[in-house]
CHARMM internal coordinates of N, CA and C (Angstrom, degrees):
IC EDIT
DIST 1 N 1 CA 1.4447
DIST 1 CA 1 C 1.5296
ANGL 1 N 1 CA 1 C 109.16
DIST 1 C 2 N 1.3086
ANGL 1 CA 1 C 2 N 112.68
DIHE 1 N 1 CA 1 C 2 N 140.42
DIST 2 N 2 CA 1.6008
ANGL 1 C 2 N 2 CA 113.60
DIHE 1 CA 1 C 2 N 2 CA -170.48
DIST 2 CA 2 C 1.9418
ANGL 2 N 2 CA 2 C 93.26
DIHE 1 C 2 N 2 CA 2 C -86.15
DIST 2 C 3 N 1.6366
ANGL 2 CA 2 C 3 N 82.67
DIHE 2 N 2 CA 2 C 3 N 156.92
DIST 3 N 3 CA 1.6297
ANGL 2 C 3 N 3 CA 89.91
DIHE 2 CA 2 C 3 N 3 CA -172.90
DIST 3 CA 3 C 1.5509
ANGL 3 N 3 CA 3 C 94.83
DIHE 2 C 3 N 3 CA 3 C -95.69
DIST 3 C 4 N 1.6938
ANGL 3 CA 3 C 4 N 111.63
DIHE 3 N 3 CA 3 C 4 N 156.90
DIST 4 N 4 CA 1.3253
ANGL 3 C 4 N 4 CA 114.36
DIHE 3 CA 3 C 4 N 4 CA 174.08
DIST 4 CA 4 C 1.1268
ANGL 4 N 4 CA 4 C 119.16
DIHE 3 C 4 N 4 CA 4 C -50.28
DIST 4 C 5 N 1.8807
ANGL 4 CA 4 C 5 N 130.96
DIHE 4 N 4 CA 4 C 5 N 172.23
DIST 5 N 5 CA 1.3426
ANGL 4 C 5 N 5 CA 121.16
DIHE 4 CA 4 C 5 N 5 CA 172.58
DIST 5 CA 5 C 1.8860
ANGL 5 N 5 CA 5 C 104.24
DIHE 4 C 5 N 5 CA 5 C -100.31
DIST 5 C 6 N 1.4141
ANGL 5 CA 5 C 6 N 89.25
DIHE 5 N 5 CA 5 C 6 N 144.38
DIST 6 N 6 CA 1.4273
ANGL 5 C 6 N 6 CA 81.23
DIHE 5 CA 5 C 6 N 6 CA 160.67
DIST 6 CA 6 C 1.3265
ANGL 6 N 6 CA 6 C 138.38
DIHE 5 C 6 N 6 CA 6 C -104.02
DIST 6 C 7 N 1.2639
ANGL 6 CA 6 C 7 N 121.64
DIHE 6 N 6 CA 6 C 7 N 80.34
DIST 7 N 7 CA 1.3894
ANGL 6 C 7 N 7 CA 115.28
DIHE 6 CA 6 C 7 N 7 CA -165.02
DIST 7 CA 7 C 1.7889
ANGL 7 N 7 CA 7 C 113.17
DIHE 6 C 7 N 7 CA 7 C -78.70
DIST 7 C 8 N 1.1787
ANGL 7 CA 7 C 8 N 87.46
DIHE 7 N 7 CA 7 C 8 N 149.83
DIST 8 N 8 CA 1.7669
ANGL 7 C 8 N 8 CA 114.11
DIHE 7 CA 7 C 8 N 8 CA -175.72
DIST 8 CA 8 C 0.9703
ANGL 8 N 8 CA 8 C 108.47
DIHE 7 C 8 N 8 CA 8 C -134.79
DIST 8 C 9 N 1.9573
ANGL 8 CA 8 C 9 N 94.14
DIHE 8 N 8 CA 8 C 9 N 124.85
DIST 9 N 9 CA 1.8133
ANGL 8 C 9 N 9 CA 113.48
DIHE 8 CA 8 C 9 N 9 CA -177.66
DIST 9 CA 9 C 1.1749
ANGL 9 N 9 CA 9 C 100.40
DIHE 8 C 9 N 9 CA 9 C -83.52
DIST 9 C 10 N 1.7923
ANGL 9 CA 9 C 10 N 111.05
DIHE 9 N 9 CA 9 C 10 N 149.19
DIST 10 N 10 CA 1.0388
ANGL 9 C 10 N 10 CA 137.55
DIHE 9 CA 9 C 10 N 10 CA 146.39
DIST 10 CA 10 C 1.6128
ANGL 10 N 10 CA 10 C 118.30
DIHE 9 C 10 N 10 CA 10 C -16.53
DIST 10 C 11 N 1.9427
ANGL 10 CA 10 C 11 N 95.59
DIHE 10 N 10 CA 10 C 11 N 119.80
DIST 11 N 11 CA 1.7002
ANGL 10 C 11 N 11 CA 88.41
DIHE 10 CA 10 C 11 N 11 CA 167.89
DIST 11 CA 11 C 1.8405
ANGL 11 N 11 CA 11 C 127.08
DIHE 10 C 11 N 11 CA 11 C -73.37
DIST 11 C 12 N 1.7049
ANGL 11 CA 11 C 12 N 98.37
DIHE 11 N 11 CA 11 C 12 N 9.07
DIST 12 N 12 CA 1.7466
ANGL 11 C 12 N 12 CA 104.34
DIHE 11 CA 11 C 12 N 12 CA -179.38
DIST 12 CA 12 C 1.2272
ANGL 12 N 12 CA 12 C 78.68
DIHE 11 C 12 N 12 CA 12 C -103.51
DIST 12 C 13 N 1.1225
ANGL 12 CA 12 C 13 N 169.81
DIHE 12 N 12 CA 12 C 13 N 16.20
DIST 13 N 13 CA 1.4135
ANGL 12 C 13 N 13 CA 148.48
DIHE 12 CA 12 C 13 N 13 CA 169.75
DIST 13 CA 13 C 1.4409
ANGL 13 N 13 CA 13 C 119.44
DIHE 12 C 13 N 13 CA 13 C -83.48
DIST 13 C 14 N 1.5860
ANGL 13 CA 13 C 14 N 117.03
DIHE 13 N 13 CA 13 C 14 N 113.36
DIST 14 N 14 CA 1.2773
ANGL 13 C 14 N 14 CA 98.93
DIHE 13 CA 13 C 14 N 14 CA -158.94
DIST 14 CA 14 C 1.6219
ANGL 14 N 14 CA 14 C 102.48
DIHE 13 C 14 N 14 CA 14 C -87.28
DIST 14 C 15 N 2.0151
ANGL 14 CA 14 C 15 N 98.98
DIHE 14 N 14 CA 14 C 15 N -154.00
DIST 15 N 15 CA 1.0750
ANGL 14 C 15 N 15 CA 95.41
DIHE 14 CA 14 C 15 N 15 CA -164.76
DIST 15 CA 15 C 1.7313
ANGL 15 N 15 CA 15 C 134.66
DIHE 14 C 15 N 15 CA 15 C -90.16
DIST 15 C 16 N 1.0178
ANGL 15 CA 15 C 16 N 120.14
DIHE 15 N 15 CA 15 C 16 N -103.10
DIST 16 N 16 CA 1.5341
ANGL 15 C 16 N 16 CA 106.55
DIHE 15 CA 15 C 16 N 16 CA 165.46
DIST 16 CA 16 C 1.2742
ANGL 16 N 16 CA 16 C 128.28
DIHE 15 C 16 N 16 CA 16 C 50.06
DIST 16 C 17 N 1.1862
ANGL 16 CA 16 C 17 N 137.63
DIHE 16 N 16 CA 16 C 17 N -160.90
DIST 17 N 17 CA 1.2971
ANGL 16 C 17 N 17 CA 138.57
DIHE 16 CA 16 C 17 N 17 CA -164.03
DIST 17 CA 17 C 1.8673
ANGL 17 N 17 CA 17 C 119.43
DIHE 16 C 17 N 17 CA 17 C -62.94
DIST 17 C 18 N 1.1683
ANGL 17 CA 17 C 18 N 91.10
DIHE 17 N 17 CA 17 C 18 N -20.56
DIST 18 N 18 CA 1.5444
ANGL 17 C 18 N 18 CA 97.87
DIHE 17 CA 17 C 18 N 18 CA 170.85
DIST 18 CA 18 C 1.4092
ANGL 18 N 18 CA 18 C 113.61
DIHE 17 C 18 N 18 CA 18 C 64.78
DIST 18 C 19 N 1.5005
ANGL 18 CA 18 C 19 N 103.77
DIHE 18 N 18 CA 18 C 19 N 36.68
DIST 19 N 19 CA 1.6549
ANGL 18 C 19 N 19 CA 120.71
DIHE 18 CA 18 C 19 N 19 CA 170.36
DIST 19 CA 19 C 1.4464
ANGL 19 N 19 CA 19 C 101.16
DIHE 18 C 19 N 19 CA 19 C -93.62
DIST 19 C 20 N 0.9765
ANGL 19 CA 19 C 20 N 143.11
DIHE 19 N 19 CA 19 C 20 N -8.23
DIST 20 N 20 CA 1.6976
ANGL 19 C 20 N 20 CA 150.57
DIHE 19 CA 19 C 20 N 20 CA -170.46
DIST 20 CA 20 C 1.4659
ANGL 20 N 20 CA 20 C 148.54
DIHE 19 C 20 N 20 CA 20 C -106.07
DIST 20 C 21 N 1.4791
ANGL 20 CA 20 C 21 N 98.66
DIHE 20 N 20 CA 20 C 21 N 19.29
DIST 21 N 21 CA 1.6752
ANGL 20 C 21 N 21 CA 134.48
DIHE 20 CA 20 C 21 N 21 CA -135.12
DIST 21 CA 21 C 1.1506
ANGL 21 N 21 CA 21 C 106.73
DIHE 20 C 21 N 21 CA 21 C -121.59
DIST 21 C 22 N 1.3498
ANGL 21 CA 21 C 22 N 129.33
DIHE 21 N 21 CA 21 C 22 N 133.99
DIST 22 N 22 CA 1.6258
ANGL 21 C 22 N 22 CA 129.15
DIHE 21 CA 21 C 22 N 22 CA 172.26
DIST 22 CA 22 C 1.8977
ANGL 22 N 22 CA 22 C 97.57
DIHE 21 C 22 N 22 CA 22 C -109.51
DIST 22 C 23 N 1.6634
ANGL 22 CA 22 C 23 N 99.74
DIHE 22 N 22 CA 22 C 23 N 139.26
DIST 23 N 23 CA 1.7328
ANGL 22 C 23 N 23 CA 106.95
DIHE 22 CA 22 C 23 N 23 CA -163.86
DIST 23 CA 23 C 1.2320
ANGL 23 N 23 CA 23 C 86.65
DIHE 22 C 23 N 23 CA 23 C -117.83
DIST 23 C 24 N 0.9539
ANGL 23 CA 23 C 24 N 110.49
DIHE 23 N 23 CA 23 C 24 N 141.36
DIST 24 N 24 CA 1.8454
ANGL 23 C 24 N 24 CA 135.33
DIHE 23 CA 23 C 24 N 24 CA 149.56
DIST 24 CA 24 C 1.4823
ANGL 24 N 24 CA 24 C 122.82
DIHE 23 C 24 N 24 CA 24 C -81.44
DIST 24 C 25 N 1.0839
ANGL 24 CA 24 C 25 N 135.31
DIHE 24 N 24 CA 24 C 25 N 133.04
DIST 25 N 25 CA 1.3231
ANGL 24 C 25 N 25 CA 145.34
DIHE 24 CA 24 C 25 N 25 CA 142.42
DIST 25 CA 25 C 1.5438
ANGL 25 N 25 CA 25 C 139.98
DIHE 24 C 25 N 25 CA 25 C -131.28
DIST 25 C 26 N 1.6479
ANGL 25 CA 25 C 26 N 116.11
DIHE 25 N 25 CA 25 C 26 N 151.15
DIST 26 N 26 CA 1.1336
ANGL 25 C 26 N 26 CA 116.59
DIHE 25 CA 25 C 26 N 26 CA 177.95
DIST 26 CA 26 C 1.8785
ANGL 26 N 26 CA 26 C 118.45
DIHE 25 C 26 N 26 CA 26 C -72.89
DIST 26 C 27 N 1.3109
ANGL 26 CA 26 C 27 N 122.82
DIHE 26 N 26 CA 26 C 27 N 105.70
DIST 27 N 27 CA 1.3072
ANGL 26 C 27 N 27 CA 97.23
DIHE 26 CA 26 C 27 N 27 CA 179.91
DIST 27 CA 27 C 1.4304
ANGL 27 N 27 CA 27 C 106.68
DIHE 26 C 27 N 27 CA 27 C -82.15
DIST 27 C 28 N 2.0027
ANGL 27 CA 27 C 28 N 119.29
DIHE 27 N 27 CA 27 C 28 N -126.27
DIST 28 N 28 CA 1.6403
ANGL 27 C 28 N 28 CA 114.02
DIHE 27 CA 27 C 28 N 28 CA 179.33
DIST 28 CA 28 C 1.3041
ANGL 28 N 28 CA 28 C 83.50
DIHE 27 C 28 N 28 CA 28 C -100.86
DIST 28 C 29 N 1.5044
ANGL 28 CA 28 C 29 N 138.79
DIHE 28 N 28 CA 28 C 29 N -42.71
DIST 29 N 29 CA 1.5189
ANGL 28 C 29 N 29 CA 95.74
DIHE 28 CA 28 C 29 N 29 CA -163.36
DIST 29 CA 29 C 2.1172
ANGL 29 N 29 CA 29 C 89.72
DIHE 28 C 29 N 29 CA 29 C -145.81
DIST 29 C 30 N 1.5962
ANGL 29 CA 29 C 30 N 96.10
DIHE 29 N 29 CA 29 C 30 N 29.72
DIST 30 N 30 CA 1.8241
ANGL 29 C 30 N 30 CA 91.28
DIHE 29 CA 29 C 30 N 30 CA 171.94
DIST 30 CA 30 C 1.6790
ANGL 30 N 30 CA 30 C 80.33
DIHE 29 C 30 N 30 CA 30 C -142.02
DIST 30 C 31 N 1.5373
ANGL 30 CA 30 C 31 N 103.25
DIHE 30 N 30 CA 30 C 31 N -176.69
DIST 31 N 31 CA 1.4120
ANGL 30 C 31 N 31 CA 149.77
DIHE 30 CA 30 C 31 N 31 CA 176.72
DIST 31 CA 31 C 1.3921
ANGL 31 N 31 CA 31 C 117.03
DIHE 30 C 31 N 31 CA 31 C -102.06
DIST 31 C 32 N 1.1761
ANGL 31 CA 31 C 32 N 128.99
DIHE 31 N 31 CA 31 C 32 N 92.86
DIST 32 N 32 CA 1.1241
ANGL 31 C 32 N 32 CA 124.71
DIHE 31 CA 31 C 32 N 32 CA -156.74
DIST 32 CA 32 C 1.5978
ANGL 32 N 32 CA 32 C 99.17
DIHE 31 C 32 N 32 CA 32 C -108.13
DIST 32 C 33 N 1.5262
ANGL 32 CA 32 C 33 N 111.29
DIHE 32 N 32 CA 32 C 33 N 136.23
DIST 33 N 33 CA 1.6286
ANGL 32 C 33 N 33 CA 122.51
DIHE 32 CA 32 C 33 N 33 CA 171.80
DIST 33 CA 33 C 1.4221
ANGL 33 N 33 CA 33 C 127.57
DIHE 32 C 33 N 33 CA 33 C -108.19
DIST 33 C 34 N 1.1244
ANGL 33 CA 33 C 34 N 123.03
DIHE 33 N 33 CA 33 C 34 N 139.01
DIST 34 N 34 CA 1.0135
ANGL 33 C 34 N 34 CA 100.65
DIHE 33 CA 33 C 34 N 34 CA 175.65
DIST 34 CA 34 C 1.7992
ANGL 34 N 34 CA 34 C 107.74
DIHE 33 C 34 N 34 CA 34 C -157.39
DIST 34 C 35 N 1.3339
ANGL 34 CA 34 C 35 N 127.13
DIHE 34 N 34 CA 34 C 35 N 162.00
DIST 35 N 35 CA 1.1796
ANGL 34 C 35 N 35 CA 130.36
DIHE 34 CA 34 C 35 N 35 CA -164.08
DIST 35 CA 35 C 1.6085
ANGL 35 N 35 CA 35 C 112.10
DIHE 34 C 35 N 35 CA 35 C -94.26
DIST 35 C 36 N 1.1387
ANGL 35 CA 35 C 36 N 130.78
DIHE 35 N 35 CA 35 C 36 N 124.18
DIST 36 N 36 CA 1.3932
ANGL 35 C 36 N 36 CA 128.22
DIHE 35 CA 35 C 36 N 36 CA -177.89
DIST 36 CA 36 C 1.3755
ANGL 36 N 36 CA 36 C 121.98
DIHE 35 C 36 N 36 CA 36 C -32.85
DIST 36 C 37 N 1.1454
ANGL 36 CA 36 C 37 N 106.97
DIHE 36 N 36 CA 36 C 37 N -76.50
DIST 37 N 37 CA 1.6180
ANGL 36 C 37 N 37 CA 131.65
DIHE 36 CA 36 C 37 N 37 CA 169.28
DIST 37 CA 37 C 1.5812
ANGL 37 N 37 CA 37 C 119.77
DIHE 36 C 37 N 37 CA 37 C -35.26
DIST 37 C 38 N 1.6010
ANGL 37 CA 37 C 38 N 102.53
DIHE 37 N 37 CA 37 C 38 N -24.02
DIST 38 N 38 CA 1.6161
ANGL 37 C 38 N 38 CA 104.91
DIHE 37 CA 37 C 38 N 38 CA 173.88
DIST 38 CA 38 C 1.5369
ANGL 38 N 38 CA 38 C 106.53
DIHE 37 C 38 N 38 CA 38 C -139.89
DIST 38 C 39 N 1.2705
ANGL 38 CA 38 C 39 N 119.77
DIHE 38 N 38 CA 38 C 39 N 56.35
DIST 39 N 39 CA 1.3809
ANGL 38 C 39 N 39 CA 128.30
DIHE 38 CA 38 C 39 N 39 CA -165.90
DIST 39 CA 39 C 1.7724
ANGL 39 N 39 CA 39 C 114.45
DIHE 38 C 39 N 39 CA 39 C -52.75
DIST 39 C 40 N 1.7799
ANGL 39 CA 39 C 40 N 105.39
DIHE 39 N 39 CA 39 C 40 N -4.30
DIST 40 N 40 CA 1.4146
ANGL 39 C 40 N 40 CA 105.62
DIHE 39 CA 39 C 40 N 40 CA 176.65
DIST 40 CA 40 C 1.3534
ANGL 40 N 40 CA 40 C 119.81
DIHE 39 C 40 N 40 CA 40 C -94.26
DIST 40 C 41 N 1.5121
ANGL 40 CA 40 C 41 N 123.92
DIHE 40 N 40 CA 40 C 41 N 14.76
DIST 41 N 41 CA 1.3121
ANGL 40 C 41 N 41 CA 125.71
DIHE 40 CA 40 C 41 N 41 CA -122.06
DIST 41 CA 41 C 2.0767
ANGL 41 N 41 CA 41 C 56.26
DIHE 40 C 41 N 41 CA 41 C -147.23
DIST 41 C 42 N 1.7569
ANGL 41 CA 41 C 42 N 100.17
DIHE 41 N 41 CA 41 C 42 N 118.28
DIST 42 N 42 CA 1.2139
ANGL 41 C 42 N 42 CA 106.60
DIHE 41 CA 41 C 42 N 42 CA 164.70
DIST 42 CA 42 C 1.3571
ANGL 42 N 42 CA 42 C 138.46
DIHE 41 C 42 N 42 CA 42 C -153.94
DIST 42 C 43 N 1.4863
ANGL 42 CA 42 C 43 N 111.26
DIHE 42 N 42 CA 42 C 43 N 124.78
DIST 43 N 43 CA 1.4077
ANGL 42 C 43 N 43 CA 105.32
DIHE 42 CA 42 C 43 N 43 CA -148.29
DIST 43 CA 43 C 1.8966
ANGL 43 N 43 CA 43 C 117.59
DIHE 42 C 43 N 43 CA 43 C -103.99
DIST 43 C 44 N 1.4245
ANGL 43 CA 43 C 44 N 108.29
DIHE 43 N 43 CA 43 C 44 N 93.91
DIST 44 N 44 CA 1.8242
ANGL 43 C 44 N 44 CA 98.99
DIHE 43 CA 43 C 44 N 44 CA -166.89
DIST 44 CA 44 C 1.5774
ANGL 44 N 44 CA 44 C 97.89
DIHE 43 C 44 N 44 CA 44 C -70.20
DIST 44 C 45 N 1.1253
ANGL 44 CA 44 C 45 N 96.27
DIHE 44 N 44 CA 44 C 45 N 135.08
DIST 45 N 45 CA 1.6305
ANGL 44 C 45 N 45 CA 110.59
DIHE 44 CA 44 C 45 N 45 CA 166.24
DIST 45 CA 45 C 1.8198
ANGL 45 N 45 CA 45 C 98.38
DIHE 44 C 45 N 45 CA 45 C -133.82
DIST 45 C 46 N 1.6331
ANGL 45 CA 45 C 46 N 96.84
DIHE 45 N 45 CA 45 C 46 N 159.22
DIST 46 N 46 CA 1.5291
ANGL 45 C 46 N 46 CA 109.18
DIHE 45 CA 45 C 46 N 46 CA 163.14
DIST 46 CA 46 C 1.1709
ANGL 46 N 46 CA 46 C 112.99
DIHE 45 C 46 N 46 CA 46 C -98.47
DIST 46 C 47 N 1.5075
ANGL 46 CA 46 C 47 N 138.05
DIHE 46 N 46 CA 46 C 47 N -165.88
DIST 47 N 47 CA 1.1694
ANGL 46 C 47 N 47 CA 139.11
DIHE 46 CA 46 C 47 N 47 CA -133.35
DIST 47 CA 47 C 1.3672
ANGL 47 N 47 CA 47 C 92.26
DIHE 46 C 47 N 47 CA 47 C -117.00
DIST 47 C 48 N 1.6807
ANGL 47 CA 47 C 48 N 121.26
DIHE 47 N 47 CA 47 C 48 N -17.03
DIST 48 N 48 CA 1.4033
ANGL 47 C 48 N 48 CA 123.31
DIHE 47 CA 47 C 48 N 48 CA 166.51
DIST 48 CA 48 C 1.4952
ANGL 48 N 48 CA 48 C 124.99
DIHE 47 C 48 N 48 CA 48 C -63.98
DIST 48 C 49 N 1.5608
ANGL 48 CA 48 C 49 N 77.90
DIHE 48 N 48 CA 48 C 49 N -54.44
DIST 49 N 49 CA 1.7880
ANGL 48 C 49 N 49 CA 110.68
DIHE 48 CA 48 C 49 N 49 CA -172.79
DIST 49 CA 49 C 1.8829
ANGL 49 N 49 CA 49 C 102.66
DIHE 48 C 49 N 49 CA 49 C -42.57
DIST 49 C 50 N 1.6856
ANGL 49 CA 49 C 50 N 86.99
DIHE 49 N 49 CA 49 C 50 N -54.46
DIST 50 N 50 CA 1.8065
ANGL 49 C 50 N 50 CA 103.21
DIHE 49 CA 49 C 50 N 50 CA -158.58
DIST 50 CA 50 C 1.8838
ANGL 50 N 50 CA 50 C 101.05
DIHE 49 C 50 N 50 CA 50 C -65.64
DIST 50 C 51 N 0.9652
ANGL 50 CA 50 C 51 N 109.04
DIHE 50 N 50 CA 50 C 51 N 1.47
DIST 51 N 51 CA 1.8544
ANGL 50 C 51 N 51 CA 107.84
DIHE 50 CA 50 C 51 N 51 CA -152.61
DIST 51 CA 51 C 1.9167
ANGL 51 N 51 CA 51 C 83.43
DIHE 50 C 51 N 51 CA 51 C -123.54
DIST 51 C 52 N 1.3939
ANGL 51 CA 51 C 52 N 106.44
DIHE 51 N 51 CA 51 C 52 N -48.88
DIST 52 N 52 CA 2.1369
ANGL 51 C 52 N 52 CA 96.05
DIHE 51 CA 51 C 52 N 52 CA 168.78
DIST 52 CA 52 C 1.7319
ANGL 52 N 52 CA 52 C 98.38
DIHE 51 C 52 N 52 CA 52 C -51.45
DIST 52 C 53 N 0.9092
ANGL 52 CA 52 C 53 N 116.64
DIHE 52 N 52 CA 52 C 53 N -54.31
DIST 53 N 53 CA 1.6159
ANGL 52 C 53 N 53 CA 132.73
DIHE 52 CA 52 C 53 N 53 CA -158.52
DIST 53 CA 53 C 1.8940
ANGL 53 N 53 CA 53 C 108.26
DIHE 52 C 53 N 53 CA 53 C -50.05
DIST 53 C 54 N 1.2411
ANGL 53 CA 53 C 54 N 83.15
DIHE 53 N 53 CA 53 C 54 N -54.08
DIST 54 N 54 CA 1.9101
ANGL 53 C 54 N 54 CA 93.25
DIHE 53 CA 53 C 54 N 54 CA 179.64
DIST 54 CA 54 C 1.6313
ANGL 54 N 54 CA 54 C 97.67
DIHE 53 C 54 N 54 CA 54 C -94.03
DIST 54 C 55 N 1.0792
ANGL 54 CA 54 C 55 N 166.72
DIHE 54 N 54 CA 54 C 55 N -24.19
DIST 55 N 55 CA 1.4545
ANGL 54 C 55 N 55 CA 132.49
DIHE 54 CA 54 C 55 N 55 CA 127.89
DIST 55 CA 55 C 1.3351
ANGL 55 N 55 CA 55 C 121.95
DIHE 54 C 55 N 55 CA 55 C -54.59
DIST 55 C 56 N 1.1189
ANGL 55 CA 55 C 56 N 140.06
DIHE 55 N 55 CA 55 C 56 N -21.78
DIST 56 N 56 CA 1.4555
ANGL 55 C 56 N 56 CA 95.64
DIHE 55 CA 55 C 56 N 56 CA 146.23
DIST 56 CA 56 C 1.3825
ANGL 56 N 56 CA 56 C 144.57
DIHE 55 C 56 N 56 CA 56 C -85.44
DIST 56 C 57 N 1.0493
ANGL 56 CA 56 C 57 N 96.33
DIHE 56 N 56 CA 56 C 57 N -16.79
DIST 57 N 57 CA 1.8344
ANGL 56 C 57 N 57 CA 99.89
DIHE 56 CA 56 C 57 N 57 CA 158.14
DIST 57 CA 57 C 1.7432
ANGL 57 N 57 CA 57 C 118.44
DIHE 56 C 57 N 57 CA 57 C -58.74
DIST 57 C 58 N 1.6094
ANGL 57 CA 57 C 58 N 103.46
DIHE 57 N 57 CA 57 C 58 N -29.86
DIST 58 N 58 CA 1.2567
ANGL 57 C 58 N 58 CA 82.26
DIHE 57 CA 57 C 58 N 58 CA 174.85
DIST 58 CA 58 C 1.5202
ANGL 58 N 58 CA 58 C 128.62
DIHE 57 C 58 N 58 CA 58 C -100.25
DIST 58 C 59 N 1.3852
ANGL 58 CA 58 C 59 N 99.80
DIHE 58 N 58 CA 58 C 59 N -5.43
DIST 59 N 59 CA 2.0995
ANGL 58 C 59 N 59 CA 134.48
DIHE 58 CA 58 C 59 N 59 CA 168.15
DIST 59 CA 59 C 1.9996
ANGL 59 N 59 CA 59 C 72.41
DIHE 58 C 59 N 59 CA 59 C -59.48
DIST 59 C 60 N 0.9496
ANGL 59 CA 59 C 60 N 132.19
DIHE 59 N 59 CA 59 C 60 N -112.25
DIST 60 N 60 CA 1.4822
ANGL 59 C 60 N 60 CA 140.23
DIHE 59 CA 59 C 60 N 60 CA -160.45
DIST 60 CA 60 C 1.4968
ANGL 60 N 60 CA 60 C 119.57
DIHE 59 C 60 N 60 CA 60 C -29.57
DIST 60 C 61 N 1.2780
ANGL 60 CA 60 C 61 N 107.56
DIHE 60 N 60 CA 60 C 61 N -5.86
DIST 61 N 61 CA 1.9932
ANGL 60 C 61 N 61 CA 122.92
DIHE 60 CA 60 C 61 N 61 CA -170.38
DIST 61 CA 61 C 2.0765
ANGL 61 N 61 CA 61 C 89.95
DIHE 60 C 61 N 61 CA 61 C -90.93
DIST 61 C 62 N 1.3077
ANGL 61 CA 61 C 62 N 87.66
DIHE 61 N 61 CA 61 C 62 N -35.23
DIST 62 N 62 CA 1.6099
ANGL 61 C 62 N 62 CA 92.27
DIHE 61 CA 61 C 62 N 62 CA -170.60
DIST 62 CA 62 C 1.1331
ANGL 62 N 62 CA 62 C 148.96
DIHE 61 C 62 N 62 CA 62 C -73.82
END
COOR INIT
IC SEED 1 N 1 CA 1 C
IC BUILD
C-alpha cells in the first residue's frame, strides 16, 4: 500500500486560511507540486525541472 504524501506549504505562503499556498511533495522518484486551492491539479517535476521552474519565476519577479 502506498504511503500518504506529505506535502509542505511554502515558507512565502502567508497566513490565514491557507487557501493560497503552493505544496511540495516527495513522490517515488519526482517532486510533486501542487497549488492549494486545487490540490487535484498535479504537477511531477524533477529536481532539474523544479529548480528551471523557480528561476524563472524569479528571472520574471525582476
Amino acid at each position: 500500500m502506498a504511503q500518504p504524501l506529505n506535502w509542505q506549504k511554502s515558507s512565502f505562503s502567508g497566513g490565514g486560511a491557507g487557501n493560497e499556498c503552493v505544496e511540495l511533495a516527495h513522490g517515488d522518484s519526482t517532486l510533486l507540486l501542487r497549488e492549494s486551492d486545487d490540490p487535484t491539479r498535479i504537477l511531477p517535476l524533477t529536481r532539474d525541472s523544479l529548480a528551471a521552474l523557480l528561476g524563472r519565476i524569479h528571472a520574471d519577479r525582476t
